[in-house]
C-alpha positions in Angstrom: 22.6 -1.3 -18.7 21.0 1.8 -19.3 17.5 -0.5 -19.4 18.3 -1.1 -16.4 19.1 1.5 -14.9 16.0 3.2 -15.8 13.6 0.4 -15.0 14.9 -0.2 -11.4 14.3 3.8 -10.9 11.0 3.6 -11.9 9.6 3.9 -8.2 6.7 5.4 -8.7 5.6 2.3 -10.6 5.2 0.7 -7.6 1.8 1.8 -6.9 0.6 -0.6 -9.6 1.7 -3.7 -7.6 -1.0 -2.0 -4.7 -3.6 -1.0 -6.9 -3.4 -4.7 -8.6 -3.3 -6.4 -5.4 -6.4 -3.9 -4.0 -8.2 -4.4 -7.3 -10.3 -7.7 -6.8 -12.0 -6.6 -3.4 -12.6 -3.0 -5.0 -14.3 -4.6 -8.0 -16.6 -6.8 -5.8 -17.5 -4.2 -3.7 -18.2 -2.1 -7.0 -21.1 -4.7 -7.8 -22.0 -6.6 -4.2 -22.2 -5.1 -0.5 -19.0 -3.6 1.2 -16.3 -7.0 2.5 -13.8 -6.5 5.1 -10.0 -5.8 3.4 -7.3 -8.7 4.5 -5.0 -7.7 2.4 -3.3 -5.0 3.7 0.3 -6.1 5.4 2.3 -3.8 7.2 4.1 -2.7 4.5 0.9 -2.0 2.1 -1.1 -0.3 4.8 1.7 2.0 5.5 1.3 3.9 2.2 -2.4 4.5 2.7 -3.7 6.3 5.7 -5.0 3.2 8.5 -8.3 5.0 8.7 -9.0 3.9 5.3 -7.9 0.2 6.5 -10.9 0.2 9.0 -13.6 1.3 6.1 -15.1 -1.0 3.9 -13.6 -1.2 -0.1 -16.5 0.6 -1.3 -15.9 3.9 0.5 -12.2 4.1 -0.8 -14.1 3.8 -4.6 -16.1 6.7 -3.1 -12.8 8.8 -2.2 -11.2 7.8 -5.9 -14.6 9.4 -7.6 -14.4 12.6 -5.3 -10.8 12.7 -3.6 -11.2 16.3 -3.6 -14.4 17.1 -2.2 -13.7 14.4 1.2 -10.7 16.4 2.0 -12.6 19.3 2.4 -15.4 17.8 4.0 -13.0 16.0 6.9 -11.4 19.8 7.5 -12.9 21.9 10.8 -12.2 25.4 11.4 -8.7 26.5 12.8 -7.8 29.5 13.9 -5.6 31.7 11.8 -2.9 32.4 14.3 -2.6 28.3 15.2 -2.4 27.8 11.0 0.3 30.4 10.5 2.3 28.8 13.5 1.8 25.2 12.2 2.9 26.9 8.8 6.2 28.6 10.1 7.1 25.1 11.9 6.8 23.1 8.8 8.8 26.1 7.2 11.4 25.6 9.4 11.5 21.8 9.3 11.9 22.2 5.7 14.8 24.9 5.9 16.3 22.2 8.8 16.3 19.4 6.6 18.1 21.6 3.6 20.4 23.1 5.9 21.5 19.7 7.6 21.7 17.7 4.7 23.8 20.2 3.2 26.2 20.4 6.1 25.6 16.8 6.7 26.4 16.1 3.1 29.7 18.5 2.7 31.5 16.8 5.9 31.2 13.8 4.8 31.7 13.8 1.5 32.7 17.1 0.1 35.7 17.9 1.7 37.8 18.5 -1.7 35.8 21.4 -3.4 36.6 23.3 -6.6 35.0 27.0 -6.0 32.9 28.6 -8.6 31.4 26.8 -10.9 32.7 27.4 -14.7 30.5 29.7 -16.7 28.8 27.1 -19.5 28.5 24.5 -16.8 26.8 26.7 -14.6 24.2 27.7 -17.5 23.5 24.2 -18.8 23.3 23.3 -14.8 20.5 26.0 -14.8 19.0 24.4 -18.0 18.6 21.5 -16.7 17.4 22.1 -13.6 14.7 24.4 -15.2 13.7 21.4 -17.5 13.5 19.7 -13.7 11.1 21.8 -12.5 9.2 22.2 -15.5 8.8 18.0 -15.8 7.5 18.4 -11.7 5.1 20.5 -12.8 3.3 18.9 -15.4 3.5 15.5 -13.5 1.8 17.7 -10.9 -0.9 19.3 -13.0 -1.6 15.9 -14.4 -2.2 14.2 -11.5 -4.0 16.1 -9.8 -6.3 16.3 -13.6 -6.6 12.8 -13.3 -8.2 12.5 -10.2 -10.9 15.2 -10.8 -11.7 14.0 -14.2 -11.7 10.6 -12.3 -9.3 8.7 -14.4 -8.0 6.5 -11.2 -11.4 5.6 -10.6 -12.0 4.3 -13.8 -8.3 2.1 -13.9 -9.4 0.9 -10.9 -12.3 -0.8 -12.2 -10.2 -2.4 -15.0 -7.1 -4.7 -14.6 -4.6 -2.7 -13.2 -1.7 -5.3 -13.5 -2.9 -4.7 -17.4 -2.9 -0.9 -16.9 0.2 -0.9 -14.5 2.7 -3.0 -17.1 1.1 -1.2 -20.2 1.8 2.1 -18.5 5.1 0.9 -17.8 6.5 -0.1 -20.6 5.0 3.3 -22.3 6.9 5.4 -20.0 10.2 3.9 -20.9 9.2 3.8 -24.0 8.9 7.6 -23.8 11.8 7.7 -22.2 13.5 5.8 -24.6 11.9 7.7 -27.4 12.9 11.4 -26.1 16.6 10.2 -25.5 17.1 9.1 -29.3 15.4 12.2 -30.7 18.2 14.8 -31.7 18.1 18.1 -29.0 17.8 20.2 -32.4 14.3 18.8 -33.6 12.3 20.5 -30.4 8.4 19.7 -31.3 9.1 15.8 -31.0 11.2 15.9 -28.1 9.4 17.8 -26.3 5.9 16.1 -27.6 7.9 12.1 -26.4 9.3 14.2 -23.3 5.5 15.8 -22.0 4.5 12.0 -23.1 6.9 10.6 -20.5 5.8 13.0 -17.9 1.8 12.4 -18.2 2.7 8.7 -17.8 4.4 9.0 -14.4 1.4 11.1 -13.7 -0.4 8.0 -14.0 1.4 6.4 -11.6 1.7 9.1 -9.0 -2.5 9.7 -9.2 -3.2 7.4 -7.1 -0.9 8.7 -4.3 -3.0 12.2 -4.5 -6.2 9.9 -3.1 -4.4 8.1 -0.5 -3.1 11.3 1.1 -4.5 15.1 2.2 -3.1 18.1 0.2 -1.6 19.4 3.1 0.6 16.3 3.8 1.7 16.0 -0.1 2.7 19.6 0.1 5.0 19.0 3.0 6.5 15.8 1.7 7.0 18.1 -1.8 9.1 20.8 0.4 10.8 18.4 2.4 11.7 16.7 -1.1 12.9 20.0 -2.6 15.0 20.5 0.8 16.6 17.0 0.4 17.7 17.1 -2.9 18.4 21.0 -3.5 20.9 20.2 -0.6 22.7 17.2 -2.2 22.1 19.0 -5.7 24.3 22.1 -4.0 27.3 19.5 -2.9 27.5 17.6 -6.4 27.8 20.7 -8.1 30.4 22.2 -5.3 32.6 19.0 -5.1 35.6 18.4 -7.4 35.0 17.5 -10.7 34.3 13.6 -11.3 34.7 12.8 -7.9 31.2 10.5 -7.3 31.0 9.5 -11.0 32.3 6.0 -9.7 29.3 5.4 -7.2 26.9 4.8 -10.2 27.8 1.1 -10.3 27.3 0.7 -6.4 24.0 3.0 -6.5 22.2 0.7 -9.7 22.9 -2.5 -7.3 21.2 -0.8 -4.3 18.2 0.2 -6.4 18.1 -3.1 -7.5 17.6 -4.5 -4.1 15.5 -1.8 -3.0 13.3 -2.7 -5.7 13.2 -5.9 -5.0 11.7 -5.7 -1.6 8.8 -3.2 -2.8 7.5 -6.7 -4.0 7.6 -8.6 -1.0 4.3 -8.2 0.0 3.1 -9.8 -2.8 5.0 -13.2 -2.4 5.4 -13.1 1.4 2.7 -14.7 3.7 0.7 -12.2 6.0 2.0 -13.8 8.9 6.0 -13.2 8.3 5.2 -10.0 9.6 9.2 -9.5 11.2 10.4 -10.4 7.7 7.6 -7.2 6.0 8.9 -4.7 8.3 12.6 -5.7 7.2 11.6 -4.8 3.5 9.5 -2.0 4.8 12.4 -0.4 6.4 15.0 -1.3 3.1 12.4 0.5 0.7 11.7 3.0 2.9 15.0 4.2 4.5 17.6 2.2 1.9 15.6 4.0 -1.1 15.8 7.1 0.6 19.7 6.8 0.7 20.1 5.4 -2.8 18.4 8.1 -4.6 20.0 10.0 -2.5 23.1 9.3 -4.0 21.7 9.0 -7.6 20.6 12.9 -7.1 24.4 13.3 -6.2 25.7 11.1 -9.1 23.0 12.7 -11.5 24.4 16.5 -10.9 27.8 15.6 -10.9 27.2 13.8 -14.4 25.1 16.8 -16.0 28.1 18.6 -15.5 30.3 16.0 -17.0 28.2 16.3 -20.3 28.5 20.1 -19.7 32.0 20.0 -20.2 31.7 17.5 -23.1 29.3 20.1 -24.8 32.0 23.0 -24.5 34.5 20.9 -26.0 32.0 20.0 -29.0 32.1 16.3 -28.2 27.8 15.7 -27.8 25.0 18.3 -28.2 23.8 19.8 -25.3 21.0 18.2 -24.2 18.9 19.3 -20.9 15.8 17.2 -21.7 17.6 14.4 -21.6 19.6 15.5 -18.6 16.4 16.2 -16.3 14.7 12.8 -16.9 17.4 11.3 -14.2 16.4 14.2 -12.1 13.0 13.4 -12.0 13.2 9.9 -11.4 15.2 10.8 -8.6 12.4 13.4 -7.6 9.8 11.0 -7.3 11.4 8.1 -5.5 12.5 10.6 -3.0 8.9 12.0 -3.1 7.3 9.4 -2.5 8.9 7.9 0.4 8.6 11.5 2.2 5.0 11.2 1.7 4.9 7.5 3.2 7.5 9.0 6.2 4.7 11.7 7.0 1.6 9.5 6.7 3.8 6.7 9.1 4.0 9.9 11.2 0.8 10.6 11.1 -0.8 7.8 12.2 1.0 7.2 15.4 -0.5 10.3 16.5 -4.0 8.8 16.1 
């Protein structure tokens, strides 16, 4: 089960599935002259920008080589005063979506609280939470190295269904790896956990050329909002009370999985059928991660209270990889919500 559970929550490995299906036309447009895409459903073209639709495959190899450098060059001047407005909104639509959520979250589900949170579960809480942040960032820092060095460009020009399954089954084999090791022996536990972390940086690189810093920032705050939120109720709410959702929650990734592959079986022309899966990925996945973030918190601090009774080690590595999963799901479906956004005011 545990397999499972951690292969269903890989959702950042679905970016392969687009990269494989985009490969051949890139490739061909690598070597020949520039062929319209007819790919692209409306599920696929809603995680890249539609402007990139309308150009030929040849220019989106010329935004993997130099992501960077077209961002900047599609930027005009805007005045300081409009820029620090358009900052303090997004501010505020950040601390909207933290504070309802929380509020949101707490009447509906958190109406039995306990008070302050015990002392050692509060500190390995902390812990884990730090080990969170510190897996974020080097997914982060990775990614964005990836893209300069241009690594995507190049696993784009390979087979990426080769690349995408390899790179799979070396995360969970990471994964897998940092789990067994013993909390005691640091240097290869955190060598298999930085190892697990660069390889969901391979699968979240592409995502930093299909989208403009600015929007990625966003969907990162409103991502921090969402989950800091939930984070706040699990660790507020009586002890053990959503431990039991964790059944439920593996059965709804399943099936949220599930339909992030329907573009690749389903005909162009089932088009009512695509937006049914686009809206179960999108908004289901959304909810179920949701409540893994919830079940997650309220589980650290079930092991936190195993620890203090000297029944397991206390283990916070271990502890954040659930976190991060969640993180990333979340992530990336705020970055598809903003581009969707985005484009419907073109």
């Amino acid at each position: 089960m545990l397999f499972t559970t951690i292969t269903v929550r890989a959702g950042p490995a679905r970016l392969v599935s687009q990269l494989a299906a985009r490969a051949p036309s890139m490739r061909a447009a690598f070597h020949q002259s520039a062929t319209k895409n007819t790919f692209f459903t409306s599920r696929t073209a809603s995680l890249t920008l539609r402007s990139n639709t309308k150009t030929s495959s040849s220019s989106i190899l010329t935004k993997l080589q130099g992501a960077s450098r077209g961002y900047h060059q599609q930027y005009t001047y805007v005045d300081p005063a409009a820029r620090r407005k358009e900052l303090l909104r997004k501010v505020l639509i950040g601390a909207g979506i933290f504070g309802g959520t929380l509020v949101g979250v707490n009447v509906m589900f958190n109406s039995e609280s306990r008070g302050a949170i015990p002392t050692f579960e509060r500190s390995y809480l902390n812990k884990t939470f730090l080990h969170t942040g510190l897996g974020i960032g080097i997914i982060g820092l990775s990614a964005y190295q990836m893209v300069q060095s241009g690594f995507v460009y190049r696993i784009m020009q390979t087979n990426p269904w080769v690349v995408g399954l390899g790179g799979l089954a070396l995360s969970v084999g990471f994964m897998f790896g940092t789990r067994a090791v013993d909390p005691d022996n640091y240097i290869p536990k955190y060598a298999l956990w930085t190892g697990f972390n660069a390889t969901q940086a391979a699968f979240m690189a592409p995502l930093m050329t299909m989208a403009p810093p600015a929007l990625l920032a966003r969907a990162g705050l409103y991502t921090l909002a969402m989950m800091g939120s939930i984070s706040f109720v699990g660790a507020t709410a009586k002890q053990d009370k959503y431990l039991y959702i964790g059944g439920p929650l593996l059965a709804g990734a399943a099936i949220v999985a599930v339909s992030g592959f329907a573009p690749l079986v389903l005909p162009a022309t089932a088009v009512r059928t695509l937006a049914l899966t686009e809206n179960l990925w999108l908004w289901g996945g959304l909810a179920v991660f949701g409540g893994f973030t919830l079940y997650d918190v309220q589980k650290v601090l079930y092991h936190a209270r195993m620890a203090e009774r000297g029944l397991m080690k206390p283990d916070p590595v271990n502890e954040s990889i659930s976190l991060e999963l969640d993180f990333l799901n979340i992530f990336v479906r705020m970055v598809q919500i903003l581009m969707m956004q985005q484009n419907r005011r073109k």
